[in-house]
C-alpha positions as CSV (number, residue, x, y, z in Angstrom):
1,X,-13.0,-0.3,5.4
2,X,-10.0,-1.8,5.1
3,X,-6.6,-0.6,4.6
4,X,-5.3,-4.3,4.3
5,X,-7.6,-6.5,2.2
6,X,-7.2,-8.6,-0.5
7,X,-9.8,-8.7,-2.9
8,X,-11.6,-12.1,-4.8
9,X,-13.0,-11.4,-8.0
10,X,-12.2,-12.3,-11.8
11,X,-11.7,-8.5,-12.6
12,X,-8.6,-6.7,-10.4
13,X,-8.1,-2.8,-10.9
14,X,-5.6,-0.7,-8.5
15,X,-4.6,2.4,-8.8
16,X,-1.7,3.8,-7.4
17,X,-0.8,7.7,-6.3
18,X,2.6,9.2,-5.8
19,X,4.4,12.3,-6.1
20,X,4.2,13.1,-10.1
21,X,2.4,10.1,-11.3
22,X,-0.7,8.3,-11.1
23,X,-0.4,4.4,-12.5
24,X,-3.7,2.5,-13.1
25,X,-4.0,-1.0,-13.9
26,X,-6.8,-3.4,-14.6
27,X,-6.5,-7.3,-14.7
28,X,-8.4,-9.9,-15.8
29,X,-8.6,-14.1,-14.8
30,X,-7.4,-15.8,-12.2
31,X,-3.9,-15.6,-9.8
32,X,-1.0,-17.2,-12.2
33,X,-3.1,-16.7,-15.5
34,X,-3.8,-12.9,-15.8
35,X,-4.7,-11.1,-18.8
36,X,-3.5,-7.3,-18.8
37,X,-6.5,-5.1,-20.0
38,X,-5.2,-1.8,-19.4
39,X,-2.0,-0.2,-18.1
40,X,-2.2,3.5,-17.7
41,X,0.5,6.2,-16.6
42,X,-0.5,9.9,-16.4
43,X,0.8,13.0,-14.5
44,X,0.0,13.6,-11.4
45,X,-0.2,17.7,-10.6
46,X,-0.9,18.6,-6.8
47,X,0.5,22.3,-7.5
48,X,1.9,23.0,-4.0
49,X,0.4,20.0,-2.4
50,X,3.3,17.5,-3.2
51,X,3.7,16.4,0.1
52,X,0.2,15.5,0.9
53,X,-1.8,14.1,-2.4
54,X,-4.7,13.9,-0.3
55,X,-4.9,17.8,1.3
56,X,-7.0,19.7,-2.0
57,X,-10.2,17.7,-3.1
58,X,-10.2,19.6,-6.2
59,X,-7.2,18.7,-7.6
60,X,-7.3,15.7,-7.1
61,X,-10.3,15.4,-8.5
62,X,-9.2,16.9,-11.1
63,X,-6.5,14.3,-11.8
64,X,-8.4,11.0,-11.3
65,X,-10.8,12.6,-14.4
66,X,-8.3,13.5,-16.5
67,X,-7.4,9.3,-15.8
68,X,-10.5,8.0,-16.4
69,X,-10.2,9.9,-19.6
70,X,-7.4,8.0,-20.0
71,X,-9.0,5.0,-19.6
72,X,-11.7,5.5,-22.1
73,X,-14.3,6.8,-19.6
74,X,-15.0,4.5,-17.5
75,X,-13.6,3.0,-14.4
76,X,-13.5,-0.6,-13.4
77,X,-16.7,-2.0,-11.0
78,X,-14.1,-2.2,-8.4
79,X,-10.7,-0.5,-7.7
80,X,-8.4,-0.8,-4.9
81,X,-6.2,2.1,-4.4
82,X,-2.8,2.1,-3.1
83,X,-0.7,4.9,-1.4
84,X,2.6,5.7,-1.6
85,X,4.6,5.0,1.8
86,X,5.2,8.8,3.0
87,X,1.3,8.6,3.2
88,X,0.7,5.3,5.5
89,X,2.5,4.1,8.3
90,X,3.6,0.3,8.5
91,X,4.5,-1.2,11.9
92,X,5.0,-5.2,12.8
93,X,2.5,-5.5,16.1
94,X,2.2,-8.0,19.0
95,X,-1.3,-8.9,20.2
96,X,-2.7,-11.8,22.5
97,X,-4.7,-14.3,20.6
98,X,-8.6,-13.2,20.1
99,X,-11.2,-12.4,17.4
100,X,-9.7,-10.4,14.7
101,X,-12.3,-7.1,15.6
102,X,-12.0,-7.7,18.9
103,X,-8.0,-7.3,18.1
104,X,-8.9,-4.2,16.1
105,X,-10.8,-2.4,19.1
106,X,-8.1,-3.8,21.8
107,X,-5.0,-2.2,19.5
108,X,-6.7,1.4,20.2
109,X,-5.0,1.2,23.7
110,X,-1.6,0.6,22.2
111,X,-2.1,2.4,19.2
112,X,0.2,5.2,20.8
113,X,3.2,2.5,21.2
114,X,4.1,1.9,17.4
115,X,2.6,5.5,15.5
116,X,3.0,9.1,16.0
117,X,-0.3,10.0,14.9
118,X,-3.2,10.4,18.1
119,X,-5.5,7.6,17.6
120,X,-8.2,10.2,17.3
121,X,-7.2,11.0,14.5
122,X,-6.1,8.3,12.9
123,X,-7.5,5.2,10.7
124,X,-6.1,1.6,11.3
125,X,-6.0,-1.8,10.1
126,X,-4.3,-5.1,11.3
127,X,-4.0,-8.1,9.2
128,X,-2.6,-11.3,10.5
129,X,0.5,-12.3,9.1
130,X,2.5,-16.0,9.2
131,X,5.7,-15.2,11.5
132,X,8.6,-17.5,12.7
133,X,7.1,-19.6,15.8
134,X,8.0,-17.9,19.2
135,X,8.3,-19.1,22.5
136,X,4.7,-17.1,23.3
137,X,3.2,-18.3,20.6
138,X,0.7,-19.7,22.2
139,X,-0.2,-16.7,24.0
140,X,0.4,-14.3,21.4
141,X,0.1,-13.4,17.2
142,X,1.5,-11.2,15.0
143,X,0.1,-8.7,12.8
144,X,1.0,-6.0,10.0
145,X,-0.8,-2.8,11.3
146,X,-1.2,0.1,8.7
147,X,-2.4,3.9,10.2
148,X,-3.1,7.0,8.2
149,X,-4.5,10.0,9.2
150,X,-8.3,10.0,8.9
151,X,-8.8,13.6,7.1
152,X,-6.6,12.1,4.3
153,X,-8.4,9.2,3.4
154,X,-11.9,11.0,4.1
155,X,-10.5,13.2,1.2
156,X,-9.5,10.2,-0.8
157,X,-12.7,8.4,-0.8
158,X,-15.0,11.4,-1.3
159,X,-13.4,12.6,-4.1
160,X,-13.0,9.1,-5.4
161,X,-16.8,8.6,-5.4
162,X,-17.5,12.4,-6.7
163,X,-15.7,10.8,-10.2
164,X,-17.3,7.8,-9.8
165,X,-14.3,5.4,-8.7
166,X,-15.9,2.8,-6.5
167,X,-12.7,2.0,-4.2
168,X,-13.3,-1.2,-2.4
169,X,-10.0,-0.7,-0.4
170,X,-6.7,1.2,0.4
171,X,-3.4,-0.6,0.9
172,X,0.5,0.8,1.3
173,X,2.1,0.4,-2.3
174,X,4.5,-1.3,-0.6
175,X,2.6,-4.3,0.9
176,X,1.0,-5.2,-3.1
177,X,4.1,-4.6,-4.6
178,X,5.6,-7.7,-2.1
179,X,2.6,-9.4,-2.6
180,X,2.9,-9.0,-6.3
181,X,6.9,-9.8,-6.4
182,X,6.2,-13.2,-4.5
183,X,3.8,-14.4,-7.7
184,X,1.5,-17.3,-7.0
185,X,4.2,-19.4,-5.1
186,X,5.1,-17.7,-2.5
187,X,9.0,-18.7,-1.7
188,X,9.5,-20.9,1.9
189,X,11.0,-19.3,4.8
190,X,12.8,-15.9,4.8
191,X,13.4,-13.6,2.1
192,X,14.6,-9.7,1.3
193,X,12.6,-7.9,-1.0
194,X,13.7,-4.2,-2.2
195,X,12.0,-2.1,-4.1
196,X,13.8,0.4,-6.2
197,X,12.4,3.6,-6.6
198,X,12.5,6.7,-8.0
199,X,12.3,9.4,-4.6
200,X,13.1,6.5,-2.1
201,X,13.6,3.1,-1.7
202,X,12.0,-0.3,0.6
203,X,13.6,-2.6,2.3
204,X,11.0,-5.6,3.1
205,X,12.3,-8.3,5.7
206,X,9.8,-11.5,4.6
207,X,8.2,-14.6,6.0
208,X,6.4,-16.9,3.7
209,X,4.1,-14.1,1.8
210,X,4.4,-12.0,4.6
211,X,6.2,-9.0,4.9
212,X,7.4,-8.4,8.4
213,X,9.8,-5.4,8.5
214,X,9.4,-2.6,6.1
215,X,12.4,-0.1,5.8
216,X,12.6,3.0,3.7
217,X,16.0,3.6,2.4
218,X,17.0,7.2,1.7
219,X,18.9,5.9,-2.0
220,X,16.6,6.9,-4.7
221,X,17.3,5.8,-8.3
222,X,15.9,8.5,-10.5
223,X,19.8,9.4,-11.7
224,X,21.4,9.8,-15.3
225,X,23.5,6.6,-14.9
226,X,23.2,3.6,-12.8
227,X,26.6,2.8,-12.6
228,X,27.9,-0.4,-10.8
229,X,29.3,1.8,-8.3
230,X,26.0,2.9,-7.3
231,X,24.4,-0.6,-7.6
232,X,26.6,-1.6,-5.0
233,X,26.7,1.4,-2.4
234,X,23.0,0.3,-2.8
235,X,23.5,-3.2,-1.8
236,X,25.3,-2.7,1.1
């Protein structure tokens, strides 16, 4: 599957996991004329498992019920499920010019260069992404390349299915949040994106509707007072 698709289809459902809370969303109509049918916020509760949403089937089964309760009972025909960036690894990767799977099977043998994780046990994905001509561009493309440790996303899906959540992909919060903030016109040339959180913050270096560099930044903004002080240590 992949951990990089964008999905076609008049109905658009994600839902999104992260430490505490568990957002669902469902859209209807077409990019740049969406209808919101539902927007959904309930706790998410991992017990001792905070660090890893994905490590204890059972509880997290547990949680995506009490959401579909939430939602009335019944999921969307097709969800795409995003994960929070402590669980997925984002790297920018440099690849000679072939077939897309044939790029896939070739980054195994480099997969050790950009991630931490042994390929064994690991789960991948490239997507190509627009970049700023280079001198080897004729030689060479660019691509956003997403890695996760297998046994996490095993877990994910299972359990998914157990409550009936057909997931139709897994994608980094961070790369549909871009995607989302660029709207149906994406801007031309470079642009920073940052997305404030809560825990931790993203930095996104962009090309077009591409983002190219993703940086987590340590400042988190779940504080009593947002001060313009802080606004600015931010900034810089």
């Amino acid at each position: 599957m992949g951990l990089l698709g964008r999905r076609k289809g008049k109905t658009r459902a994600g839902l999104f996991m992260f430490s505490g809370v568990m957002q669902y969303v469902v859209l209807s109509g077409v990019p740049g004329n969406y209808k919101l049918e539902q927007c959904l916020e309930v706790p998410l509760d991992m017990g001792g498992a905070q660090t890893d949403l994905f490590s204890d089937p059972e509880k997290l089964a547990a949680n995506l019920k009490r959401m579909k309760q939430s939602a009335g009972g019944k999921w969307a025909p097709e969800v795409v499920v995003g994960i929070q960036s402590r669980d997925v690894l984002i790297r920018t990767v440099e690849m000679p010019v072939m077939d897309l799977k044939e790029t896939k099977n070739a980054f195994r043998f480099d997969f050790d260069k950009f991630f931490p994780i042994p390929v064994d046990e690991a789960t991948y994905d490239l997507s190509p992404i627009d970049y700023p001509a280079a001198a080897d561009a004729q030689s060479n493309s660019h691509y956003l390349a997403a890695a996760t440790r297998t046994r996490s996303m095993e877990n994910l899906l299972y359990t998914a299915k157990s409550v009936g959540l057909n997931s139709v992909g897994v994608e980094p919060g961070s790369v549909a949040a871009v995607r989302c903030m660029m709207g149906p016109v994406p801007p031309q040339g470079g642009s920073l994106c940052v997305i404030a959180g809560a825990a931790s913050s993203i930095a996104v270096v962009c090309y077009h509707d591409n983002g190219v560099i993703y940086r987590n930044i340590g400042q988190a903004f779940a504080v009593e007072e947002i001060t313009p002080a802080f606004v600015d240590t931010f900034s810089r």
